[in-house]
C-alpha positions as CSV (number, residue, x, y, z in Angstrom):
1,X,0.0,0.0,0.0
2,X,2.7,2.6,0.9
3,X,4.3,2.0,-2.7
4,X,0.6,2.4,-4.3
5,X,1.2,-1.4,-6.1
6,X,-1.5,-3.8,-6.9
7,X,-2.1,-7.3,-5.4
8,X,-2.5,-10.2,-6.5
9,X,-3.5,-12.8,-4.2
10,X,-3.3,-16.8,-5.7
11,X,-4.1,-19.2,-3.3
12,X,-6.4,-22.4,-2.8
13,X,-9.9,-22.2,-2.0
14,X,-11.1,-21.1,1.4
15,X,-7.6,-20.1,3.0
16,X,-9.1,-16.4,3.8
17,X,-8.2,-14.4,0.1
18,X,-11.3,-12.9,0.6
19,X,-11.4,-12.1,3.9
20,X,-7.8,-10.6,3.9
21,X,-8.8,-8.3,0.7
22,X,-11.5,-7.2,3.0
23,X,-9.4,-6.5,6.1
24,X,-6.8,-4.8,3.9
25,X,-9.6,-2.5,2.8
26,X,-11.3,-1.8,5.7
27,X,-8.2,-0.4,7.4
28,X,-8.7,2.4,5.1
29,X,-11.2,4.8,5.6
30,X,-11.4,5.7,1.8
31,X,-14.0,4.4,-0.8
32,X,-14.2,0.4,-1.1
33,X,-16.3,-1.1,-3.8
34,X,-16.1,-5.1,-4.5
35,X,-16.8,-6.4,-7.7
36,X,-17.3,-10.2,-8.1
37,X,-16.2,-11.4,-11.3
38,X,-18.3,-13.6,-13.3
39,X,-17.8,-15.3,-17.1
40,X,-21.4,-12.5,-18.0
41,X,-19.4,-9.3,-16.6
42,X,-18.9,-6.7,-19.3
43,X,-16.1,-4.3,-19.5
44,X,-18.8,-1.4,-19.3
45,X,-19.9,-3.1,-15.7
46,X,-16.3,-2.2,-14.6
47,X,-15.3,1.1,-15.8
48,X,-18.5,2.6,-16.6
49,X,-20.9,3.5,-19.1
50,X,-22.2,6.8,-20.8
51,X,-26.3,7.2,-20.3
52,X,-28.1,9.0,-22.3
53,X,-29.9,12.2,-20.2
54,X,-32.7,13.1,-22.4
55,X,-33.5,16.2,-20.3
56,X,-30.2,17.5,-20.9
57,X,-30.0,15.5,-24.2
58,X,-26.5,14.9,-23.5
59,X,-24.7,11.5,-22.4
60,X,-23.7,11.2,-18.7
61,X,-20.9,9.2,-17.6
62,X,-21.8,7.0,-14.4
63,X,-18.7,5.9,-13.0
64,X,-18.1,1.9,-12.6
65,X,-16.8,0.3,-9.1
66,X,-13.0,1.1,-10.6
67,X,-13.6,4.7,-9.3
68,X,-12.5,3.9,-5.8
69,X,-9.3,3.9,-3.5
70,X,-9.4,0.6,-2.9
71,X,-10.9,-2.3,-5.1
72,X,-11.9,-5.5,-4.5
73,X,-12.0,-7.9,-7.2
74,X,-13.1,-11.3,-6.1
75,X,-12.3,-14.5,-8.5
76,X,-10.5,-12.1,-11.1
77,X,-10.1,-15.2,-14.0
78,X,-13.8,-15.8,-14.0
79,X,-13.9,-12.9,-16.0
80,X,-13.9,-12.9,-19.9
81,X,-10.5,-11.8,-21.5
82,X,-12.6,-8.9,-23.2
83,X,-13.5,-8.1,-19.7
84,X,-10.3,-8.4,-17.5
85,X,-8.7,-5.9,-20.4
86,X,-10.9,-3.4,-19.3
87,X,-8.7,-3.4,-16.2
88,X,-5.5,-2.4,-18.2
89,X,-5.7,1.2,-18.8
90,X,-6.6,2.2,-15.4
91,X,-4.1,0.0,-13.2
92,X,-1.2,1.1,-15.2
93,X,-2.2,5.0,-15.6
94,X,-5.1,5.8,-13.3
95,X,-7.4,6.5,-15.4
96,X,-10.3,5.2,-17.8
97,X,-11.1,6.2,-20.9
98,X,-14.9,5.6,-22.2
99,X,-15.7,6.8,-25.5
100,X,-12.4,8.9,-26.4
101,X,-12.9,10.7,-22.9
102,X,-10.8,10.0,-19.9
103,X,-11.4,10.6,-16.3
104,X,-9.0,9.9,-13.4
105,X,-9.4,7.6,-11.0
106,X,-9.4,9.1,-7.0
107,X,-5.9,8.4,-5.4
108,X,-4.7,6.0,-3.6
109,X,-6.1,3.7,-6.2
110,X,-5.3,0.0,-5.3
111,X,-6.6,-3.3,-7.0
112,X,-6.3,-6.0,-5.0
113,X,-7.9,-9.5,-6.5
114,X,-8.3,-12.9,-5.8
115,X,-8.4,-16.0,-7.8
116,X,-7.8,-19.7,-7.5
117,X,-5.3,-21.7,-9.6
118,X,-7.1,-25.1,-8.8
119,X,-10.4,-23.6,-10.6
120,X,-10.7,-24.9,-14.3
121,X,-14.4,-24.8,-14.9
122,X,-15.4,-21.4,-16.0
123,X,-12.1,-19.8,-16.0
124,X,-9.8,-18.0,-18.6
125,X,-6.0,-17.4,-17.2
126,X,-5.1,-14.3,-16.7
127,X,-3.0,-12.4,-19.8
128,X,0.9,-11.8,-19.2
129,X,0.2,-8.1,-19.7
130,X,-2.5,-7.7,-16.7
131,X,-0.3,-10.0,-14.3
132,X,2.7,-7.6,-15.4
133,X,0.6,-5.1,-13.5
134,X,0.1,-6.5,-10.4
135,X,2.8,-5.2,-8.2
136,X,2.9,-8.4,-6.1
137,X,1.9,-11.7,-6.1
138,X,1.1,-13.2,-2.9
139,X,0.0,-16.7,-1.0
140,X,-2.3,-17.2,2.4
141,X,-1.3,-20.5,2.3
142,X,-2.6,-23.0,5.1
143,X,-2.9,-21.7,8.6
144,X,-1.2,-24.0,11.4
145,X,-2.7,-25.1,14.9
146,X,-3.0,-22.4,16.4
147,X,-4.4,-20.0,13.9
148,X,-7.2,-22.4,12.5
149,X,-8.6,-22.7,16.4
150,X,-8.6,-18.7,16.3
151,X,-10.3,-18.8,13.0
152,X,-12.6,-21.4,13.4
153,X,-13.9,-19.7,17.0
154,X,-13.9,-16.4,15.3
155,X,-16.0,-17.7,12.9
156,X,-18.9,-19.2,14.7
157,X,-18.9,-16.3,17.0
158,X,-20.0,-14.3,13.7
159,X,-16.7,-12.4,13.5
160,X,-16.0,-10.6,10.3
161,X,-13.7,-8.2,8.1
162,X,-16.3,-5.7,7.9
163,X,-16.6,-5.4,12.2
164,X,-13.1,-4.2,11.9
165,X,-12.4,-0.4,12.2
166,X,-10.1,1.9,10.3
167,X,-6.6,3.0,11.3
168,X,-6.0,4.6,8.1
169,X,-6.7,7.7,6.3
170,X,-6.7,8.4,2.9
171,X,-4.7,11.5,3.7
172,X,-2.1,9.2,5.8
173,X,-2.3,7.1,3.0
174,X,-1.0,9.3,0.3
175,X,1.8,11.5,2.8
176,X,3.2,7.8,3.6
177,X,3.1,7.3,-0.5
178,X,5.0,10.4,-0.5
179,X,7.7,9.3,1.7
180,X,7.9,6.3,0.2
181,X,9.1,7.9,-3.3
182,X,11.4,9.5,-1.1
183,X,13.6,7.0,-0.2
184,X,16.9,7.0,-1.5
185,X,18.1,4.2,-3.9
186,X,21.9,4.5,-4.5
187,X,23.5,3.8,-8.3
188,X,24.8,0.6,-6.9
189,X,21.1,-0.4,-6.1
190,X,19.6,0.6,-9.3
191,X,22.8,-1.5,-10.9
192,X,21.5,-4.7,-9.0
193,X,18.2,-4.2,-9.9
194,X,19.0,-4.0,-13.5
195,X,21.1,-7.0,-12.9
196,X,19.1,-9.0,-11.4
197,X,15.8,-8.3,-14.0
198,X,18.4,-9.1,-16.9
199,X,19.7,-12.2,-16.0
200,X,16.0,-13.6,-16.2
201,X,16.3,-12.6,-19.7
202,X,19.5,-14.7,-20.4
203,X,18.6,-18.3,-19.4
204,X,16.7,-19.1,-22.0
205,X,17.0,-23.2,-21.3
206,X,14.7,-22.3,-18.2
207,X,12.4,-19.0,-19.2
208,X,10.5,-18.4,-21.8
209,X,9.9,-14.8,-20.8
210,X,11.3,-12.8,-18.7
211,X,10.9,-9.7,-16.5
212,X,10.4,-6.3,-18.2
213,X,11.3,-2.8,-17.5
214,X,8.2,-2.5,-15.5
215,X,9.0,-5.6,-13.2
216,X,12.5,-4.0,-12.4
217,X,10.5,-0.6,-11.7
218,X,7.8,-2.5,-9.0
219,X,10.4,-4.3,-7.7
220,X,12.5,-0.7,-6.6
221,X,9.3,0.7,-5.3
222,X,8.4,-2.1,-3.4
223,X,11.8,-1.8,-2.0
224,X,11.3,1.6,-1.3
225,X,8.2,0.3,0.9
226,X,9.7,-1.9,2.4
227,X,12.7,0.3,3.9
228,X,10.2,2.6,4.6
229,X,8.6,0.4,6.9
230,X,11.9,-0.3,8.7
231,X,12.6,3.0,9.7
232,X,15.5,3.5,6.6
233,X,15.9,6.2,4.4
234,X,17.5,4.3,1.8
235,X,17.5,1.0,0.2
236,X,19.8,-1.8,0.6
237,X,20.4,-5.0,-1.6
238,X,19.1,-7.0,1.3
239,X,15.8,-4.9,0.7
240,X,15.8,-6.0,-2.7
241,X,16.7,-9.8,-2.3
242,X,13.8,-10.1,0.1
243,X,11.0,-9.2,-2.1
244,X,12.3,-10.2,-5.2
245,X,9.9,-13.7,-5.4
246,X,6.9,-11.9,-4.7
247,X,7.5,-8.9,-7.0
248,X,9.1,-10.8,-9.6
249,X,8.5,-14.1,-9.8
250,X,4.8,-14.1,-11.1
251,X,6.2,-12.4,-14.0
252,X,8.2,-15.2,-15.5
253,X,7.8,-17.8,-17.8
254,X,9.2,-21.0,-17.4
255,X,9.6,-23.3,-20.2
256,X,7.8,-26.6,-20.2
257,X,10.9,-28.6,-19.8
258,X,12.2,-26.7,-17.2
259,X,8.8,-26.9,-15.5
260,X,9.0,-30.7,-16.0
261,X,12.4,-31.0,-14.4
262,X,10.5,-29.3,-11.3
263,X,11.6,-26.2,-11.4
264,X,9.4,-22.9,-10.7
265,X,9.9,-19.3,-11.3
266,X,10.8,-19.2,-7.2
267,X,13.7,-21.4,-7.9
268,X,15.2,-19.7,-11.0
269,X,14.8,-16.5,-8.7
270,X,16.6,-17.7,-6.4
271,X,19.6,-18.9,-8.0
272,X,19.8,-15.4,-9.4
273,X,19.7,-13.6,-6.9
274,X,23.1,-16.1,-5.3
275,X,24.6,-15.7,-8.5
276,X,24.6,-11.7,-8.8
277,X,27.1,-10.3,-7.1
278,X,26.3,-7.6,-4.6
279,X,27.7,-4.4,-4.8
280,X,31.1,-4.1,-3.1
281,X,30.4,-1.2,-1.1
282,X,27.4,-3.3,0.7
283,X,29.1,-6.6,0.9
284,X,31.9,-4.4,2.5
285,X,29.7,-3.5,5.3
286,X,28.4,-7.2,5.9
């Protein structure tokens, strides 16, 4: 949130996806509209349509659920392809465009959706150019002892996301996104960066694809965050290394044989990130 990225949140059915979007969003006291995606949703459903005003005789633009600080899409690859490119435009620039006229989107604007990669029936998989916008890609993954007790007796006491208050303003929201951008990122951080997103380009016996220019940009913004949130005003390579899976590693394609050998875009990530030196004035003071 503090580096304004999208979400992307792929995990098995009935871990909590949904009920984390919802406590993410209700921290926030800004405008939160859901919008369930289903194989009949039409583009004009999400961004918005122009209506005819026969007392004005003039089309009016009514705004779609996109025009919010913080949306919820729930089950994002039940949607049609002609659908989920409606989302395109306005998570990469802020703003829609209906009819040859655009209108900006309130800020913070943040997508964060849910879907389920077990789910064949009714789904379409998500384009590489609409997963190249989602800043991060993320995984609930199964509670242990503990935390499925706490969830199961929240549950039948009728606990919800929505009985949850906010601790955020939008205002907060946006002065934190301006210290965030900020933060400094040396030439030797930039260097690794670049480093790192290229060698993904190079071993073409494992990836298909690789990370673009954008991935390398999320991934020093997310970095940016993340020292942020640890009280630093710069950004180390450590910074970078961390959230390098989450940032990069849902934008990678692995080739079939590399996938049938058993290796994942995790495991390529990771043997990059070993394998590219860090700069000498960092590892100096390690």
């Amino acid at each position: 949130m503090y580096a304004e990225g999208h979400l992307l949140i792929d995990d098995v059915p009935g871990v909590g996806k949904t009920s984390l979007a919802k406590a993410v969003a209700q921290s926030v006291s800004g405008m939160v509209r859901r919008v369930q995606f289903t194989p009949d949703l039409l583009p004009s459903d999400v961004t918005g349509v122009q209506i005819w005003d026969a007392g004005a005789r003039s089309f009016e633009f009514h705004e779609g659920p996109v025009f919010a600080n913080i949306v919820l899409i729930d089950k994002i690859n039940r949607a049609s392809p002609k659908t989920q490119s409606a989302l395109l435009e306005v998570m990469e620039e802020r703003r829609v465009t209906v009819d040859s006229t655009t209108y900006q989107v309130p800020r913070p604007f943040i997508v964060i959706a849910t879907q389920n990669p077990v789910e064949h029936g009714g789904t379409y998989e998500l384009p590489e150019a609409q997963i190249d916008r989602f800043m991060i890609r993320s995984a609930v993954g199964y509670p242990d002892h503990a935390a499925e007790v706490e969830i199961l007796t929240a549950g039948t006491r009728g606990m919800s996301p929505e009985d949850l208050q906010p601790v955020v303003t939008n205002a907060d929201l946006m002065r934190m996104t301006e210290l965030v951008r900020g933060v400094h990122l040396s030439a030797e951080v930039y260097d690794y960066i670049v480093l790192i997103v290229a060698d993904t380009r190079r071993r073409l016996d494992q990836i298909r694809l690789g990370v673009s220019p954008r991935g390398g940009l999320s991934l020093a913004r997310a970095a940016q965050a993340r020292a942020a949130a640890t009280g630093r005003p710069f950004v180390t390579p450590d910074d970078v290394k961390a959230l390098a899976p989450s940032v990069l590693g849902h934008r990678i394609i692995m080739r079939p044989e590399a996938l049938f050998d058993g290796l994942t875009g995790a495991d390529v990530l990771a043997r990059i990130t070993a394998s590219v030196p860090v700069p000498d004035r960092y590892s100096a003071q390690r």
